[in-house]
Biopython code that builds the backbone (N, CA, C, O; Angstrom):
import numpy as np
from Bio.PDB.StructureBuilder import StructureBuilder

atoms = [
    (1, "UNK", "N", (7.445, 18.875, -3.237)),
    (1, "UNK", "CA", (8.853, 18.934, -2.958)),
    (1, "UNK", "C", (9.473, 20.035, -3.808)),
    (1, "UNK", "O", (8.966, 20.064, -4.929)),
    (2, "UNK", "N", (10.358, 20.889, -3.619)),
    (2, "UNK", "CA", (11.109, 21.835, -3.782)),
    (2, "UNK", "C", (12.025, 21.373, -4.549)),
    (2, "UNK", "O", (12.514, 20.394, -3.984)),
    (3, "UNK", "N", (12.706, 21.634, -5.928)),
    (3, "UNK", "CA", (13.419, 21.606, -7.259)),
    (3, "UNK", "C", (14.690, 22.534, -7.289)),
    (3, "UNK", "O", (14.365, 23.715, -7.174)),
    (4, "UNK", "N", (15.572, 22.405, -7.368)),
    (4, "UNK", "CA", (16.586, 23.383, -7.717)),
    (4, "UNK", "C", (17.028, 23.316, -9.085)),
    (4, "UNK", "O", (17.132, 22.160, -9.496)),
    (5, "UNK", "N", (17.303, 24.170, -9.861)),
    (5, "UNK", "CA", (17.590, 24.346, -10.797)),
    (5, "UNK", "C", (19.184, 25.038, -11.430)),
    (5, "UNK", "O", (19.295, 26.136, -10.884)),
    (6, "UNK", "N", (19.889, 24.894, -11.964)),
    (6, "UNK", "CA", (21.096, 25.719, -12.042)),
    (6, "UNK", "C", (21.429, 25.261, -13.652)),
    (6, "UNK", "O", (20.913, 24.257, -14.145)),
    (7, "UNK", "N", (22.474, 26.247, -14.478)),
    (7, "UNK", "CA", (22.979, 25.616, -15.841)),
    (7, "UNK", "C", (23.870, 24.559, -15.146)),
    (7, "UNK", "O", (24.184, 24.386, -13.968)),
    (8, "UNK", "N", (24.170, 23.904, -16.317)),
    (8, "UNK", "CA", (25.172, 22.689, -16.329)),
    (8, "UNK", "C", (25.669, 21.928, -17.703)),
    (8, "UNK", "O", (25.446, 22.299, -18.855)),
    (9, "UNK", "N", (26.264, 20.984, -17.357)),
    (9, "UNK", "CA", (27.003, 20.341, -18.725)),
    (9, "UNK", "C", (26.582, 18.812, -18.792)),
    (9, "UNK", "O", (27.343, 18.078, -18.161)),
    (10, "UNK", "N", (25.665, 18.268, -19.345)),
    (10, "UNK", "CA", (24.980, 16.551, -19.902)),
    (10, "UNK", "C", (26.154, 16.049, -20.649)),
    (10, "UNK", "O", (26.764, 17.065, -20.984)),
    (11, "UNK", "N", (26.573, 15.357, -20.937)),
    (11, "UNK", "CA", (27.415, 14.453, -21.665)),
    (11, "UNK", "C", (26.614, 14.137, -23.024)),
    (11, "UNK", "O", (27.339, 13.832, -23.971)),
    (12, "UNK", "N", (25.244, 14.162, -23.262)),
    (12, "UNK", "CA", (24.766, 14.017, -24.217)),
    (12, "UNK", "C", (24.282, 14.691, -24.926)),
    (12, "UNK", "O", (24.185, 14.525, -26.142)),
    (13, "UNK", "N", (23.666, 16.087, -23.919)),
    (13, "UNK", "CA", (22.993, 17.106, -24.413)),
    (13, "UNK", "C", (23.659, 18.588, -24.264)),
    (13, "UNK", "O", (23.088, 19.679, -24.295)),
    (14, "UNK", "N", (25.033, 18.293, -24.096)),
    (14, "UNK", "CA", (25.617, 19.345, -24.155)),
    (14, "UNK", "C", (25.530, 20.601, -22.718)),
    (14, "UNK", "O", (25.326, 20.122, -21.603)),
    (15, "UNK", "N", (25.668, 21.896, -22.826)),
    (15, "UNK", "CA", (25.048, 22.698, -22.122)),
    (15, "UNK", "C", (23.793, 22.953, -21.505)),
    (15, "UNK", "O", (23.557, 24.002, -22.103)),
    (16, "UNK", "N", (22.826, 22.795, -20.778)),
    (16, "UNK", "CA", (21.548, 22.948, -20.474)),
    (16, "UNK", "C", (21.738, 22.746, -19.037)),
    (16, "UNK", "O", (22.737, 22.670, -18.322)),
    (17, "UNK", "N", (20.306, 22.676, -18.802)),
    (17, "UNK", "CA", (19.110, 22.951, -17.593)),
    (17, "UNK", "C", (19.491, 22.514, -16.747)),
    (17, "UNK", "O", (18.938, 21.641, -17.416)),
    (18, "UNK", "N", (20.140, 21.915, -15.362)),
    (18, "UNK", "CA", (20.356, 20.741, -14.721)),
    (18, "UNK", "C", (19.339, 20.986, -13.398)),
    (18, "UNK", "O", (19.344, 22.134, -12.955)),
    (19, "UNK", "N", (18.671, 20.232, -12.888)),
    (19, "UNK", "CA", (17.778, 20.208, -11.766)),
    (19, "UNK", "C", (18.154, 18.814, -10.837)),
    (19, "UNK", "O", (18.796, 17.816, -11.165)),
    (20, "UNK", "N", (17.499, 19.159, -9.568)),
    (20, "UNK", "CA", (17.814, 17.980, -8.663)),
    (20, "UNK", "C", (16.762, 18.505, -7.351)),
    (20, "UNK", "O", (16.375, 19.620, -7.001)),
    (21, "UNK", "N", (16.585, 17.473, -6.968)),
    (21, "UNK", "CA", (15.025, 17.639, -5.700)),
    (21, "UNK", "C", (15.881, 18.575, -4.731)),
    (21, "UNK", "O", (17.094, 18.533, -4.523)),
    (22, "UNK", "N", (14.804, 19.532, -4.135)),
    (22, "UNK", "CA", (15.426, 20.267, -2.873)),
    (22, "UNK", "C", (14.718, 19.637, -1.816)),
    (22, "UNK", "O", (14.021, 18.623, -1.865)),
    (23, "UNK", "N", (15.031, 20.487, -0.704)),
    (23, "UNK", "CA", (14.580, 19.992, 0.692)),
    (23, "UNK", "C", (13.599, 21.182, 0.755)),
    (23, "UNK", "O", (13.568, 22.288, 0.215)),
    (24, "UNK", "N", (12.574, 20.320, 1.890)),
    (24, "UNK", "CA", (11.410, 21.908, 2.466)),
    (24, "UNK", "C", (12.026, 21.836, 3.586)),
    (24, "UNK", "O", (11.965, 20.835, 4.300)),
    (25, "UNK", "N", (12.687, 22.876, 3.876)),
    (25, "UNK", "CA", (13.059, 23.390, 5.021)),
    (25, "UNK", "C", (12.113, 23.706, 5.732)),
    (25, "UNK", "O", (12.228, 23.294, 6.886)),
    (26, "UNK", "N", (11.120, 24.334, 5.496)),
    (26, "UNK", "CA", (10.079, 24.967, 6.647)),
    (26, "UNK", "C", (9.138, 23.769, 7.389)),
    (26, "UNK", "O", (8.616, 23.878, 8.499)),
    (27, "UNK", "N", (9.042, 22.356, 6.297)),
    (27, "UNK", "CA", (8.480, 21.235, 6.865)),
    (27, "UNK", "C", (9.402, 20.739, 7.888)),
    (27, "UNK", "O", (9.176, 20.578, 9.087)),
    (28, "UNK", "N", (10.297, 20.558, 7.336)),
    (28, "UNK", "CA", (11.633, 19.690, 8.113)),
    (28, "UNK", "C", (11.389, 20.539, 9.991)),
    (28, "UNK", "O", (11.210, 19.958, 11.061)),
    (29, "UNK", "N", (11.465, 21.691, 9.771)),
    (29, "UNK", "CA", (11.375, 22.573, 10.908)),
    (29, "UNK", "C", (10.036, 22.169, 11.620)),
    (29, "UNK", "O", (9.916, 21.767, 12.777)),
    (30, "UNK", "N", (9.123, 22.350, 10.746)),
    (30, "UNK", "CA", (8.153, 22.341, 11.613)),
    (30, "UNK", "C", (7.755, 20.607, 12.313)),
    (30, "UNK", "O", (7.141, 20.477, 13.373)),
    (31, "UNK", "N", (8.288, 19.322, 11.404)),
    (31, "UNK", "CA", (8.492, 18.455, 11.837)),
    (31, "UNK", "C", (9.605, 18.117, 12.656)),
    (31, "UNK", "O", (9.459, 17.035, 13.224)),
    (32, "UNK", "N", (10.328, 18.517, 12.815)),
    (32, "UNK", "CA", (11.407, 18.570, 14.069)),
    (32, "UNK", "C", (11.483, 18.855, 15.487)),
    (32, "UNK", "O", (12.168, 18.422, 16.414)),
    (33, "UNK", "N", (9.801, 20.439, 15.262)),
    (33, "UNK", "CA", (9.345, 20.963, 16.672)),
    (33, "UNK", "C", (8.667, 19.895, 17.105)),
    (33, "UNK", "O", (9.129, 19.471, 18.165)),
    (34, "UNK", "N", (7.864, 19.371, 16.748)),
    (34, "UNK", "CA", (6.126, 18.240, 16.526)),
    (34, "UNK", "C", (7.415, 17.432, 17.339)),
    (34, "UNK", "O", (7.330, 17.543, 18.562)),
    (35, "UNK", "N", (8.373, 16.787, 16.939)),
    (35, "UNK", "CA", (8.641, 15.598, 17.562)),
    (35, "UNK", "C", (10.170, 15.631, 18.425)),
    (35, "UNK", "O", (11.059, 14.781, 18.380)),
    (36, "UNK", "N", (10.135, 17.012, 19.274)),
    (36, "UNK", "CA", (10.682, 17.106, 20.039)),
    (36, "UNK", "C", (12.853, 16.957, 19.672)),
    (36, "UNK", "O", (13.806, 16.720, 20.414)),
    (37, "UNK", "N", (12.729, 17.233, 18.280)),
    (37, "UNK", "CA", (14.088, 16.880, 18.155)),
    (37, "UNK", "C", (14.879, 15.530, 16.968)),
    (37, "UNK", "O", (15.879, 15.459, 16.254)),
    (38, "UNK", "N", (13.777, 14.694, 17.314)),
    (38, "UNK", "CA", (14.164, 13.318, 16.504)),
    (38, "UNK", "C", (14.127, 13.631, 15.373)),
    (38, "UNK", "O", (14.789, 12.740, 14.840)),
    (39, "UNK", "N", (13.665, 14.587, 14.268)),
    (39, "UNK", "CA", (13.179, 14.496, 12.962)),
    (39, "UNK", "C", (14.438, 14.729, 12.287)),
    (39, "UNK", "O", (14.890, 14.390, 11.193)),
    (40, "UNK", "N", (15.024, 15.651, 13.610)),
    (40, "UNK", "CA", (16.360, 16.212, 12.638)),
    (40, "UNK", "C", (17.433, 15.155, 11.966)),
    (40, "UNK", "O", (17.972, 15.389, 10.885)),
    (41, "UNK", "N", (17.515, 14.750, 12.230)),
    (41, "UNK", "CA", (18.164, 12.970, 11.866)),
    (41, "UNK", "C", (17.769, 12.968, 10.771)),
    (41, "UNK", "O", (18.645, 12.826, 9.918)),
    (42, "UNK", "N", (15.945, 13.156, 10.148)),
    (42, "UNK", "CA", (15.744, 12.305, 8.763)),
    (42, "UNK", "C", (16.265, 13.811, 8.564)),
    (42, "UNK", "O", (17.379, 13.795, 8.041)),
    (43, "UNK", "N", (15.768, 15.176, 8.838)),
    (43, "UNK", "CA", (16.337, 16.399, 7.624)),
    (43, "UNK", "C", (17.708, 15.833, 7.390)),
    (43, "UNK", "O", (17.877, 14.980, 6.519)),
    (44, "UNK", "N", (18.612, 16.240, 8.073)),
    (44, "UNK", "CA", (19.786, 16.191, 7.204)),
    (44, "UNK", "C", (20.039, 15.040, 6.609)),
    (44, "UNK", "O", (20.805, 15.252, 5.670)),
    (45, "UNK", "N", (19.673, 13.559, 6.735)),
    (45, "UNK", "CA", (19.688, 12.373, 5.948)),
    (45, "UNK", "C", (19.204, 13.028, 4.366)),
    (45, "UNK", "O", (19.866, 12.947, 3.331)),
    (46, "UNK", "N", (17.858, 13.684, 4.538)),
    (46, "UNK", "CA", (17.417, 14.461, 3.011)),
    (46, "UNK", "C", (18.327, 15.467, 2.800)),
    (46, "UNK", "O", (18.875, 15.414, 1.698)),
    (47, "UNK", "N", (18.704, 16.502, 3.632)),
    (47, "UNK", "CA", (19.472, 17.369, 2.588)),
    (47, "UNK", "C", (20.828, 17.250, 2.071)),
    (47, "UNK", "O", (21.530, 18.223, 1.793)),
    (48, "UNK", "N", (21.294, 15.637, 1.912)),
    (48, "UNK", "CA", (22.414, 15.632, 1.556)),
    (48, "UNK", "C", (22.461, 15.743, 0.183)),
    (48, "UNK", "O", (23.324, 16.409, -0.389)),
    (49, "UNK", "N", (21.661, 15.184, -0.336)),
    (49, "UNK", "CA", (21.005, 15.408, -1.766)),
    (49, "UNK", "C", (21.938, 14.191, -2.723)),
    (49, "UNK", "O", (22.734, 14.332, -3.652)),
    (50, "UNK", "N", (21.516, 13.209, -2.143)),
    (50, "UNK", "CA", (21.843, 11.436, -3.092)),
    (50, "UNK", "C", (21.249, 11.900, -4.393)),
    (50, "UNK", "O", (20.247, 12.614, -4.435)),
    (51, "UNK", "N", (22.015, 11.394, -5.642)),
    (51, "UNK", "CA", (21.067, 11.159, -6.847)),
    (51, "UNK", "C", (21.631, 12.362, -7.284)),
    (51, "UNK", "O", (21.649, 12.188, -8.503)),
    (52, "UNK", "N", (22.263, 13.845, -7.006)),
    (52, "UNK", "CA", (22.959, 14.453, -7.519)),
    (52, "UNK", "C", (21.942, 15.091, -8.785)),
    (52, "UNK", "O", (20.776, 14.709, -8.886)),
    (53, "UNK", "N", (22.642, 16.277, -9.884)),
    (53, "UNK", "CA", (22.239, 16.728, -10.486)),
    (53, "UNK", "C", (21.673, 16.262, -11.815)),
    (53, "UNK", "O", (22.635, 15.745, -12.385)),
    (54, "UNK", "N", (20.459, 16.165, -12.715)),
    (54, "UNK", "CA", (20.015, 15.586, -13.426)),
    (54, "UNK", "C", (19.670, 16.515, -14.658)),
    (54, "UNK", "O", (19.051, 17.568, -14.502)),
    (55, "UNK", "N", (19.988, 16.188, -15.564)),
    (55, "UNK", "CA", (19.758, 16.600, -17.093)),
    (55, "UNK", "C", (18.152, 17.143, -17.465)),
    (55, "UNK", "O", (17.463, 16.171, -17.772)),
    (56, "UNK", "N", (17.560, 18.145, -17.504)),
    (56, "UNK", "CA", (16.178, 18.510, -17.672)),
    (56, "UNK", "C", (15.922, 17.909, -19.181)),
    (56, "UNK", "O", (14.778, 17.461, -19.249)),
    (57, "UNK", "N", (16.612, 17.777, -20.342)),
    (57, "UNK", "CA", (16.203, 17.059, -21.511)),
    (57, "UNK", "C", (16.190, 15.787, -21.401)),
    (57, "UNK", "O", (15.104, 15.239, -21.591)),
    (58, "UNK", "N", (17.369, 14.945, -21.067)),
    (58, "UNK", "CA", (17.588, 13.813, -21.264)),
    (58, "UNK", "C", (17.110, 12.653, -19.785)),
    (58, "UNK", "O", (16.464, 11.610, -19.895)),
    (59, "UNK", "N", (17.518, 13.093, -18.831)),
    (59, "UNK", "CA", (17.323, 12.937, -17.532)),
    (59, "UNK", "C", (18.563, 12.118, -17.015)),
    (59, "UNK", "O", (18.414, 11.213, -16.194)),
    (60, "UNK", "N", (19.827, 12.475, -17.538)),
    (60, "UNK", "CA", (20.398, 11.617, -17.639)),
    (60, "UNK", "C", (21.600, 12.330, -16.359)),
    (60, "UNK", "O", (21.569, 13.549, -16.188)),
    (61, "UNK", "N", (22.451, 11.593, -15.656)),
    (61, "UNK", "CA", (22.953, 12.502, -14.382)),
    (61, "UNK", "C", (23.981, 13.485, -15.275)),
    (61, "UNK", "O", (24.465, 13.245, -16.381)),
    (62, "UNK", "N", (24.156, 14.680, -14.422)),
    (62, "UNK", "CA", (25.186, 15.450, -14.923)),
    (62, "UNK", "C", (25.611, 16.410, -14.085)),
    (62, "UNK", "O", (25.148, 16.601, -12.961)),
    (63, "UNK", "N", (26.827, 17.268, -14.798)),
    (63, "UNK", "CA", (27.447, 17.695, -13.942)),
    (63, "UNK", "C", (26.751, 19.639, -13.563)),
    (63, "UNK", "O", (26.449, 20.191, -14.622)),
    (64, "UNK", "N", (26.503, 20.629, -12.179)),
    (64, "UNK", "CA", (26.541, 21.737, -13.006)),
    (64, "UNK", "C", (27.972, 22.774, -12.851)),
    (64, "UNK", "O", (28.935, 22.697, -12.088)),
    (65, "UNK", "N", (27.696, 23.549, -13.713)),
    (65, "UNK", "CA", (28.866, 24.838, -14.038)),
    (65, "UNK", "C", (28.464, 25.127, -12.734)),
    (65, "UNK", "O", (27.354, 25.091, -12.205)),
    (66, "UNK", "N", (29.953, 25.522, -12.168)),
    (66, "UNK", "CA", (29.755, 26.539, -10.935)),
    (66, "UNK", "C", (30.316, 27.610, -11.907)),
    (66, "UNK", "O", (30.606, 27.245, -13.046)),
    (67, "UNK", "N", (30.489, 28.899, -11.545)),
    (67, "UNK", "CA", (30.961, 30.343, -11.666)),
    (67, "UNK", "C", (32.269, 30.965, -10.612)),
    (67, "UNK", "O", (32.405, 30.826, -9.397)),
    (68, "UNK", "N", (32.914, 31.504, -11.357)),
    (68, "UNK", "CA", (33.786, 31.782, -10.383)),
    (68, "UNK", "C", (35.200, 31.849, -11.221)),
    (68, "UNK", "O", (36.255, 32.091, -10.635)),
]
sb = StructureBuilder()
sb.init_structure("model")
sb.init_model(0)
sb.init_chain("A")
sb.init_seg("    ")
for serial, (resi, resn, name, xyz) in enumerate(atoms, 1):
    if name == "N":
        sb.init_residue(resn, " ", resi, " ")
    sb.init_atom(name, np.array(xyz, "f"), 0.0, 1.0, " ", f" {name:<3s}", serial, name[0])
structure = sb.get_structure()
């Protein structure tokens, strides 16, 4: 499974790492052709991304910095 990574802000650990599961797009696709359409239902159920961004030290949820 595919990881995203970005900075962010932990409540405990201050500034750092924040990660959260990605989606495989190229599976999702290629399971979507295989079954005529139906799969697409579970992709986007996965790429909503429940469980949100997570603390790489602590593992604890957190928020990340956008830019801008």
């Amino acid at each position: 499974m595919a990881t995203q990574e970005a900075s962010g802000h932990c409540k405990t650990c201050g500034d750092t790492l924040v990660r959260r599961k990605g989606t495989n797009h190229i599976l999702h696709l290629i399971l979507t052709l295989l079954t005529a359409g139906l799969w697409v239902i579970i992709w986007i159920l996965l790429s909503i991304k429940i469980g949100g961004w997570k603390c790489s030290k602590c593992g604890r949820s957190s928020r990340r910095k956008f830019l801008g």
